[in-house]
DSSP file (Angstrom, degrees, kcal/mol; ACC not computed):
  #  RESIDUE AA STRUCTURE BP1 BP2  ACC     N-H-->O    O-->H-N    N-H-->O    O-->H-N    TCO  KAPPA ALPHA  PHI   PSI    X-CA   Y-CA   Z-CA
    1    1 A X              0   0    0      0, 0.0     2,-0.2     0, 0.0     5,-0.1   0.000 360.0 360.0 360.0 143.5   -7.0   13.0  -12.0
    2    2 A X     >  -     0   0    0      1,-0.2     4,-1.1     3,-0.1     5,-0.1  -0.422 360.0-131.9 -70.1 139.7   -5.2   15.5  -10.0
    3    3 A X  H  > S+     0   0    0      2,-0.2     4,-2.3    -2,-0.2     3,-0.6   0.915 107.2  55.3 -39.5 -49.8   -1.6   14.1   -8.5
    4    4 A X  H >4 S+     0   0    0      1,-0.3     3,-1.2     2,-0.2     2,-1.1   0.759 114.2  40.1 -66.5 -87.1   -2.3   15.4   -5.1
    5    5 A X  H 3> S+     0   0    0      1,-0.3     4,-1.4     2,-0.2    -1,-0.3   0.373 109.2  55.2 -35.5  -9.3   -5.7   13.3   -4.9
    6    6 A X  H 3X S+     0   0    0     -4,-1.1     4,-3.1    -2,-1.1     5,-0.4   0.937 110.9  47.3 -70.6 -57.8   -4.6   10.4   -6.5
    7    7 A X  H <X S+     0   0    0     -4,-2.3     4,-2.5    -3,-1.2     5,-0.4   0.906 111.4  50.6 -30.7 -71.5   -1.6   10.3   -3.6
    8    8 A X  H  > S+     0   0    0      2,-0.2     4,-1.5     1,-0.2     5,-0.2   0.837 118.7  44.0 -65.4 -51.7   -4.4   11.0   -0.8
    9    9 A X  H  X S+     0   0    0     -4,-1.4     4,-2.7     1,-0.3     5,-0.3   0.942 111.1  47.9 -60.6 -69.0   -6.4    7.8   -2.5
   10   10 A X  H  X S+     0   0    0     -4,-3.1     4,-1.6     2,-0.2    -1,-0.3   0.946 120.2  36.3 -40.1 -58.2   -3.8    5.6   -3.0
   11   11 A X  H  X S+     0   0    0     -4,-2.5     4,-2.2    -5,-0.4     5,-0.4   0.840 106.5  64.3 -76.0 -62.0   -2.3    5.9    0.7
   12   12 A X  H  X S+     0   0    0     -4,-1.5     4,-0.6    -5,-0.4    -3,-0.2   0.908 102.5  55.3 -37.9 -42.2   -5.5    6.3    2.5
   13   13 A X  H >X S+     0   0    0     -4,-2.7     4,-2.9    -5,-0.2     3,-0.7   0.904 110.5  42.7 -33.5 -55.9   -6.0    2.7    1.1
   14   14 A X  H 3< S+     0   0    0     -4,-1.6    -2,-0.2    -5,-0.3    -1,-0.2   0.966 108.8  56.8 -59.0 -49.4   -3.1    1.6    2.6
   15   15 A X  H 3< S+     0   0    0     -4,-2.2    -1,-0.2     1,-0.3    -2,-0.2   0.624 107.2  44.8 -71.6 -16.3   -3.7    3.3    5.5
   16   16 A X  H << S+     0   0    0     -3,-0.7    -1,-0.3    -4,-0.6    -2,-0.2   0.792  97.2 110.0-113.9 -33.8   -7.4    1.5    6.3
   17   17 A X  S  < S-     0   0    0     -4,-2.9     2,-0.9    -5,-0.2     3,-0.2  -0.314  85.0-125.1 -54.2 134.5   -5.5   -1.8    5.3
   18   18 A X        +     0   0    0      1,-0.2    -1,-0.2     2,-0.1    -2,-0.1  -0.438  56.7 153.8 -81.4  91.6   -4.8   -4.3    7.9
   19   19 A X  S    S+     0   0    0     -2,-0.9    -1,-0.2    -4,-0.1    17,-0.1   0.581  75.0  31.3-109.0   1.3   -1.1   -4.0    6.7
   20   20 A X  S    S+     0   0    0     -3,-0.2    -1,-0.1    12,-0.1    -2,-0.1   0.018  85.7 158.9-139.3  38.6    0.3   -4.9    9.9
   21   21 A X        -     0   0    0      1,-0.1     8,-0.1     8,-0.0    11,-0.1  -0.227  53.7-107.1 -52.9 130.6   -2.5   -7.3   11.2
   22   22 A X        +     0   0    0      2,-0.1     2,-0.4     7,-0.0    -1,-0.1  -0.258  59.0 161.5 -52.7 161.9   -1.3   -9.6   13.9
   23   23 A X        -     0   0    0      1,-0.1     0, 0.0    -3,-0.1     0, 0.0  -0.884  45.9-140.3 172.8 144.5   -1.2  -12.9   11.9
   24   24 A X  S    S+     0   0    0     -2,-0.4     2,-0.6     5,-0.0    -1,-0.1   0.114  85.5  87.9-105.6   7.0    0.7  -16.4   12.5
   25   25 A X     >  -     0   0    0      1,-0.2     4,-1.2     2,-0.1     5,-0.2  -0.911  61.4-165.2-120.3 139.3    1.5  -16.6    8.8
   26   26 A X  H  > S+     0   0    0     -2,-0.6     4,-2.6     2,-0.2     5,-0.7   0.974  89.2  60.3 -87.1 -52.7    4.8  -14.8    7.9
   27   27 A X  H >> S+     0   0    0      1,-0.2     4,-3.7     2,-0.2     3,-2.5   0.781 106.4  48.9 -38.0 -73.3    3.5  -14.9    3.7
   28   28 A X  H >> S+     0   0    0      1,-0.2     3,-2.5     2,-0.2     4,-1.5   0.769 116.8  40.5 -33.2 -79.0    0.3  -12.8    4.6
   29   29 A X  H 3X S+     0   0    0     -4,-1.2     4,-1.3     1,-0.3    -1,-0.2   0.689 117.6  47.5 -40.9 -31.1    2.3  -10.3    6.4
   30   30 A X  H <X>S+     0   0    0     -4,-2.6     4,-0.7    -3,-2.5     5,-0.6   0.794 110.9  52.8 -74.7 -45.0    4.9  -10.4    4.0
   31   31 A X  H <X5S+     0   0    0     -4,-3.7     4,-3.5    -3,-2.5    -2,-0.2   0.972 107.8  48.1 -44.7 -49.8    2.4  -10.1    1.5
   32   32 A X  H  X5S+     0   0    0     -4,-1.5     4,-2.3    -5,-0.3     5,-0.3   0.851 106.5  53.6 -76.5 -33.4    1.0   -7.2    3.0
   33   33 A X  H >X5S+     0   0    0     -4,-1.3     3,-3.4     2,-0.2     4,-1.0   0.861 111.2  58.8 -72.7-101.1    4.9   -5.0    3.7
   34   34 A X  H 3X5S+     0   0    0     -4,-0.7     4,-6.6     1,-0.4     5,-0.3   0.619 106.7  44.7 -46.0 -39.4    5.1   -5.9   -0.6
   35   35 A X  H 3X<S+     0   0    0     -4,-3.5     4,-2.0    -5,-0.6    -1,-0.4   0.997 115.0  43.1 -76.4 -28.5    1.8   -4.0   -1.3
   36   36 A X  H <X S+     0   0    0     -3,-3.4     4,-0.9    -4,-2.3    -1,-0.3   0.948 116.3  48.8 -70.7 -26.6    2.6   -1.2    0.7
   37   37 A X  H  X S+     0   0    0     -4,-1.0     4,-1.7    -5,-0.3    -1,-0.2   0.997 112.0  52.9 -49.8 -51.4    6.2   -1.4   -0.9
   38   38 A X  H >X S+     0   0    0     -4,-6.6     4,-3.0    -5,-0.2     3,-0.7   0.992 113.1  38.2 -58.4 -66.9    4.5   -1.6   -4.3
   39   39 A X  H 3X S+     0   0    0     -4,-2.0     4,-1.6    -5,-0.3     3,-0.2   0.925 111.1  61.7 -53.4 -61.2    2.1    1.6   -4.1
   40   40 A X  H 3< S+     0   0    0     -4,-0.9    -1,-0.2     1,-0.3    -2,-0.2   0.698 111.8  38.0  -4.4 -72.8    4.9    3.4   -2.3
   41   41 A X  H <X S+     0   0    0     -4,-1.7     4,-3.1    -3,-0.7    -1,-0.3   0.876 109.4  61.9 -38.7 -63.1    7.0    2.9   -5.6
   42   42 A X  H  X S+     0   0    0     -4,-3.0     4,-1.6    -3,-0.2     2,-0.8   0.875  99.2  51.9 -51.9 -33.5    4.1    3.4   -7.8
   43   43 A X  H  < S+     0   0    0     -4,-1.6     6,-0.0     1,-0.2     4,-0.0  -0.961 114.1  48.8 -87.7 141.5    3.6    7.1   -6.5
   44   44 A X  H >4 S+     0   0    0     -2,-0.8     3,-0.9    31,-0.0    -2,-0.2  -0.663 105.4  56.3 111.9 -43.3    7.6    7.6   -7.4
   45   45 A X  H 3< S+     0   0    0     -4,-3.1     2,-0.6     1,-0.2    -2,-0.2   0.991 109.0  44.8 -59.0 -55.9    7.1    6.1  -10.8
   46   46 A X  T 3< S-     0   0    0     -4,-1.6    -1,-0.2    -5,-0.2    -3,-0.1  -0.106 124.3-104.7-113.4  27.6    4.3    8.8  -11.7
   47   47 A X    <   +     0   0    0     -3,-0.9    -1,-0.1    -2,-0.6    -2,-0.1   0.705  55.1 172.7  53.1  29.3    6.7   11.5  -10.1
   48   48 A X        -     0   0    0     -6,-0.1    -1,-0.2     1,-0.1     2,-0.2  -0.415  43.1-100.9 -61.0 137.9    4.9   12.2   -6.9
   49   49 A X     >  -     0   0    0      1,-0.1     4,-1.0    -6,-0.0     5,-0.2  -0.536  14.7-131.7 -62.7 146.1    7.2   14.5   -4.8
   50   50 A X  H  > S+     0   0    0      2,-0.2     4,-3.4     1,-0.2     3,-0.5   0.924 111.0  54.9 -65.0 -52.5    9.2   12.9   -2.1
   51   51 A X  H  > S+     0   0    0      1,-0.3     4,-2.5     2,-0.2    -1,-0.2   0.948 110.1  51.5 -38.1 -63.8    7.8   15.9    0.4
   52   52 A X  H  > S+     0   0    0      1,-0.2     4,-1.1     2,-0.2    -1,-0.3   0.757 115.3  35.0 -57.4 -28.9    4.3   14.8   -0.7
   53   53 A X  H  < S+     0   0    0     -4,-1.0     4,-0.5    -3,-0.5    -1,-0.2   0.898 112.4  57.3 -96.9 -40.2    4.5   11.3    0.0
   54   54 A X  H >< S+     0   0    0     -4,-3.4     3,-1.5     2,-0.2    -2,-0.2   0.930 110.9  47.4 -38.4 -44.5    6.8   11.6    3.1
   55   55 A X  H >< S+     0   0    0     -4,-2.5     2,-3.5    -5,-0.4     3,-3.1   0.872 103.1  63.0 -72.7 -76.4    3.7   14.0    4.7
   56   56 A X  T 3< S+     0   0    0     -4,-1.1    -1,-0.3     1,-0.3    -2,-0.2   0.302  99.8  60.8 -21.6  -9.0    1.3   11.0    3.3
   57   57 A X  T <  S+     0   0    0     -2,-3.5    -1,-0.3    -3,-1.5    11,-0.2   0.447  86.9  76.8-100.1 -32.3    3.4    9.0    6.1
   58   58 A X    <   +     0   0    0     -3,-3.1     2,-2.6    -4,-0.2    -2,-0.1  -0.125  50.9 116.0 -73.8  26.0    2.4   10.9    8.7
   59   59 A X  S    S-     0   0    0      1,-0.2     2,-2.9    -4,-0.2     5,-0.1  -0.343  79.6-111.4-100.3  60.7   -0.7    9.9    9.4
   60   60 A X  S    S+     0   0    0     -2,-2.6    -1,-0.2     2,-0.1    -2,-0.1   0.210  74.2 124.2  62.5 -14.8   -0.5    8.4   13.1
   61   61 A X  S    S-     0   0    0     -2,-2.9   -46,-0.0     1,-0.1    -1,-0.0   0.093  79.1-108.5-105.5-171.4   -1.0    4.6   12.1
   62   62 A X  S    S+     0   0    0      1,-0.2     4,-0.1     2,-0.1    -1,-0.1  -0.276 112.5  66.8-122.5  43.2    1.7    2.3   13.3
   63   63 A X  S  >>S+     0   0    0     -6,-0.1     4,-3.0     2,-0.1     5,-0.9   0.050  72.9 108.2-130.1  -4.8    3.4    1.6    9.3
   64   64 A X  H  >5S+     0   0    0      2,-0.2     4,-1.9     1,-0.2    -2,-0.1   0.898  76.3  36.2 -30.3 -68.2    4.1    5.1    9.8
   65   65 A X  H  >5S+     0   0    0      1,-0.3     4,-2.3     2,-0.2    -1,-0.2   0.944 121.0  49.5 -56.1 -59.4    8.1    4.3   10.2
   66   66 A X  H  >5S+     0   0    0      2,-0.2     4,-1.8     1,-0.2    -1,-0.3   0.761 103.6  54.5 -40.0 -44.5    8.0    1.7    7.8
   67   67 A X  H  X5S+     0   0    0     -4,-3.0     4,-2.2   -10,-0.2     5,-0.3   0.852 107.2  53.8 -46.6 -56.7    6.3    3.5    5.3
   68   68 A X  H  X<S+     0   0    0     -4,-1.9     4,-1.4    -5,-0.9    -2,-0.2   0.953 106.7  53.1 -64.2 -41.5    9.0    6.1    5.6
   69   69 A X  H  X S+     0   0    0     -4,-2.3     4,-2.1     2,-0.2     3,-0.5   0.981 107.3  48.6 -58.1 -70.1   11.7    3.7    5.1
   70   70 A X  H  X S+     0   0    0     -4,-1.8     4,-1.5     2,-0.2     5,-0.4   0.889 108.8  52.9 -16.8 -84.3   10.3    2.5    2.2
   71   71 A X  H  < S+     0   0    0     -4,-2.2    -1,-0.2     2,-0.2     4,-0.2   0.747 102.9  64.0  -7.3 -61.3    9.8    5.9    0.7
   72   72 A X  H >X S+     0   0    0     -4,-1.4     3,-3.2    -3,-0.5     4,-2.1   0.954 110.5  31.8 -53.2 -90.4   13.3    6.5    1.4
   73   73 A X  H 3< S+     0   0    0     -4,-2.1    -2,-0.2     1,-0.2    -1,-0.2   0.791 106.7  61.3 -68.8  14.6   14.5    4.0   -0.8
   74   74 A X  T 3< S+     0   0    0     -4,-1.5    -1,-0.2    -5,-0.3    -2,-0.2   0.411 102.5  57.4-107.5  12.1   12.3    3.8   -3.4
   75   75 A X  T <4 S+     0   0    0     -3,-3.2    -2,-0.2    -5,-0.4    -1,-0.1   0.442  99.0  61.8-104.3  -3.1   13.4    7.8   -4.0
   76   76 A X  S  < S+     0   0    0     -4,-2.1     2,-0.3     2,-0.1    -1,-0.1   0.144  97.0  84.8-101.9  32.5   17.6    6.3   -4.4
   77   77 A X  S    S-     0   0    0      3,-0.0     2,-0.2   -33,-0.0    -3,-0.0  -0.642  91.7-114.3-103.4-178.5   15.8    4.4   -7.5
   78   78 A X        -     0   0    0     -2,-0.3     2,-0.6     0, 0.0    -2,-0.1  -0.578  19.7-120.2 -70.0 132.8   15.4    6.3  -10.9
   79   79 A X        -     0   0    0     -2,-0.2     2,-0.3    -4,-0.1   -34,-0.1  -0.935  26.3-153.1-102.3 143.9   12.3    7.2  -12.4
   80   80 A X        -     0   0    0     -2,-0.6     6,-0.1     1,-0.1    -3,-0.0  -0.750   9.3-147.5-119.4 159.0   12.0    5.8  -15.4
   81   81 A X  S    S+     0   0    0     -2,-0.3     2,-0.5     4,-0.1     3,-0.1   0.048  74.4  87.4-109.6  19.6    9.7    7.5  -18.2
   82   82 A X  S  > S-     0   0    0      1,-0.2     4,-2.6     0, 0.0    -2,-0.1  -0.964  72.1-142.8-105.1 128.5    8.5    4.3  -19.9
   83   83 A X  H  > S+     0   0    0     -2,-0.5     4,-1.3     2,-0.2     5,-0.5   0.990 111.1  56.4 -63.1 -61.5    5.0    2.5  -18.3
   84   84 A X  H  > S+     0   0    0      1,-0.3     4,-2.4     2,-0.2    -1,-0.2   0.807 114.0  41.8 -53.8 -68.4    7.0   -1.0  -19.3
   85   85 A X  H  > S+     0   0    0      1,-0.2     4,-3.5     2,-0.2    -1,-0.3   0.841 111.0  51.4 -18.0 -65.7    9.8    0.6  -17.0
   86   86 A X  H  X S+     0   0    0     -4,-2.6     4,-1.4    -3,-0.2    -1,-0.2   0.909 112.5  46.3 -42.4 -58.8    7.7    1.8  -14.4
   87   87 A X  H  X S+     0   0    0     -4,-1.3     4,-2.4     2,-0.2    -1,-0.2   0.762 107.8  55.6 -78.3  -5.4    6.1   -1.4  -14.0
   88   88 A X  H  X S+     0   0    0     -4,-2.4     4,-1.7    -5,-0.5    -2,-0.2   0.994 111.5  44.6 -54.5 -65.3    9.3   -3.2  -14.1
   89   89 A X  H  X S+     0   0    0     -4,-3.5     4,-1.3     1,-0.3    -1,-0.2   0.694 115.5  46.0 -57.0 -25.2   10.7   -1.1  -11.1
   90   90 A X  H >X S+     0   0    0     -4,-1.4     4,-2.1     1,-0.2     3,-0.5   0.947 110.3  52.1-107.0 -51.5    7.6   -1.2   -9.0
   91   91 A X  H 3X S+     0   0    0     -4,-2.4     4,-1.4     1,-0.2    -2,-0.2   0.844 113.9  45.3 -56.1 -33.6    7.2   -5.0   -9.6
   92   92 A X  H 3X S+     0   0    0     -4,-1.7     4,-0.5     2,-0.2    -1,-0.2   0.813 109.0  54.7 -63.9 -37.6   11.0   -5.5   -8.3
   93   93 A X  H <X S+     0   0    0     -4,-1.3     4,-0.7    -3,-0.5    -2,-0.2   0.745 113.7  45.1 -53.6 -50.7   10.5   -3.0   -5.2
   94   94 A X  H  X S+     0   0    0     -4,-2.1     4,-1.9     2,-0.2    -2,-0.2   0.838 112.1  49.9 -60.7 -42.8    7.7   -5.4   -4.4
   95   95 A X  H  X S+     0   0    0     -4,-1.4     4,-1.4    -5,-0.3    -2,-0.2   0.716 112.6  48.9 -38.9 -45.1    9.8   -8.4   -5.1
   96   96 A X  H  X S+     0   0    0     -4,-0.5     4,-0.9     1,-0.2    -2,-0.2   0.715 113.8  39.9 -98.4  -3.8   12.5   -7.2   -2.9
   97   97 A X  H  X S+     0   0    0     -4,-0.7     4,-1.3     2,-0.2     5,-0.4   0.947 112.7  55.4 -84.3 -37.0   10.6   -6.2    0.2
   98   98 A X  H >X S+     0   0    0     -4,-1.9     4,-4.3     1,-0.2     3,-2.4   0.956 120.2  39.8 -40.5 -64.2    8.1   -9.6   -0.1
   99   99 A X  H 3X S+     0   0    0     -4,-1.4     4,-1.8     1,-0.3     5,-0.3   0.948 113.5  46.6 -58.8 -58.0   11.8  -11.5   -0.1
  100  100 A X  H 3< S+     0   0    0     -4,-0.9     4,-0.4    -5,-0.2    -1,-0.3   0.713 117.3  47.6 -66.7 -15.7   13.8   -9.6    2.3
  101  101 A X  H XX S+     0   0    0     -3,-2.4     3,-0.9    -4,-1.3     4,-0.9   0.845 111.1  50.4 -95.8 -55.6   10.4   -9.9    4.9
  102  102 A X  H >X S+     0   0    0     -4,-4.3     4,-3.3    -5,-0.4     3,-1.4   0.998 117.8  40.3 -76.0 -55.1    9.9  -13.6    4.3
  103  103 A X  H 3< S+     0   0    0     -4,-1.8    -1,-0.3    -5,-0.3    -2,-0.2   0.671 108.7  55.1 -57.6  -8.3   13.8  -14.2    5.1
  104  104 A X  H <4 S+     0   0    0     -3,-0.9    -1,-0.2    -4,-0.4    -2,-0.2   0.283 119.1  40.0-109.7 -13.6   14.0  -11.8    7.9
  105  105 A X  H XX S+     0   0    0     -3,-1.4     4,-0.7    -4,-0.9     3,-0.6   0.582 108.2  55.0 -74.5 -42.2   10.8  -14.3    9.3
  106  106 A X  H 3X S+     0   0    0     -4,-3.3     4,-0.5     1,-0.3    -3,-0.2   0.610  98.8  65.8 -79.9  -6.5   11.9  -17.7    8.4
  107  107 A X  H 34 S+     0   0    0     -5,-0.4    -1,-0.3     1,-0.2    -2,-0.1   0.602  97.7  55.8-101.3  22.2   15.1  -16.9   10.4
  108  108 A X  H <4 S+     0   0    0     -3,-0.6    -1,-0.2     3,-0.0    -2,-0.2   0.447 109.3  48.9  27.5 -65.6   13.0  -16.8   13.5
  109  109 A X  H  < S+     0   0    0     -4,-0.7     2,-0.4     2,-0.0    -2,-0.1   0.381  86.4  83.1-110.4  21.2   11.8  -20.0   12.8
  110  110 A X     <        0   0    0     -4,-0.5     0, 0.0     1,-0.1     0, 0.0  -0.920 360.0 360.0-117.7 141.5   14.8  -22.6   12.0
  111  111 A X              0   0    0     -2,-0.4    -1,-0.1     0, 0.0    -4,-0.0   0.196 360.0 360.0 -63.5 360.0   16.4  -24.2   14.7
């Protein structure tokens, strides 16, 4: 499949996903920041250009910024040229936003 369409496919998913749906449960929401975190990562594993995914960013929607952050660090990682890599890095990238989202929510909610 060609790179660029695989990018368009891959974000345009994200983009029609409720990924910042109002929502009283910090897991969903958290849930939802890891998958964009994860695809983010994934086009960086498979050596999408930074340019290319950065314009993919642009798109109006309100993950825009976020998105861009993201981006940003998942381009001071290494791409690594092994699939067992790859999916190590992308599963950790997902790991660390899920965690850093759900602590950056529960301290909100202790007294």
């Amino acid at each position: 499949m060609n790179r660029s369409i695989l990018l368009t496919l891959l974000f345009t998913g994200l983009a029609a996903s409720p990924v910042l749906a109002q929502t009283n449960s910090a897991h969903q929401a958290c849930k939802d920041i890891s998958h964009l975190a994860k695809e983010l990562m994934k086009l960086r594993q498979v050596g999408a250009p930074m340019s290319q995914v950065m314009e993919l960013t642009s798109s109006g929607s309100s993950i825009d910024e976020m998105s861009k952050l993201f981006v940003q660090r998942a381009y001071r990682l290494p791409q690594y040229s092994t699939e067992q890599s790859r999916e190590r890095a992308v599963r950790e990238f997902e790991n660390e936003a899920y965690r850093e989202c759900y602590e950056a929510n529960s301290k909100g909610t202790r007294g």
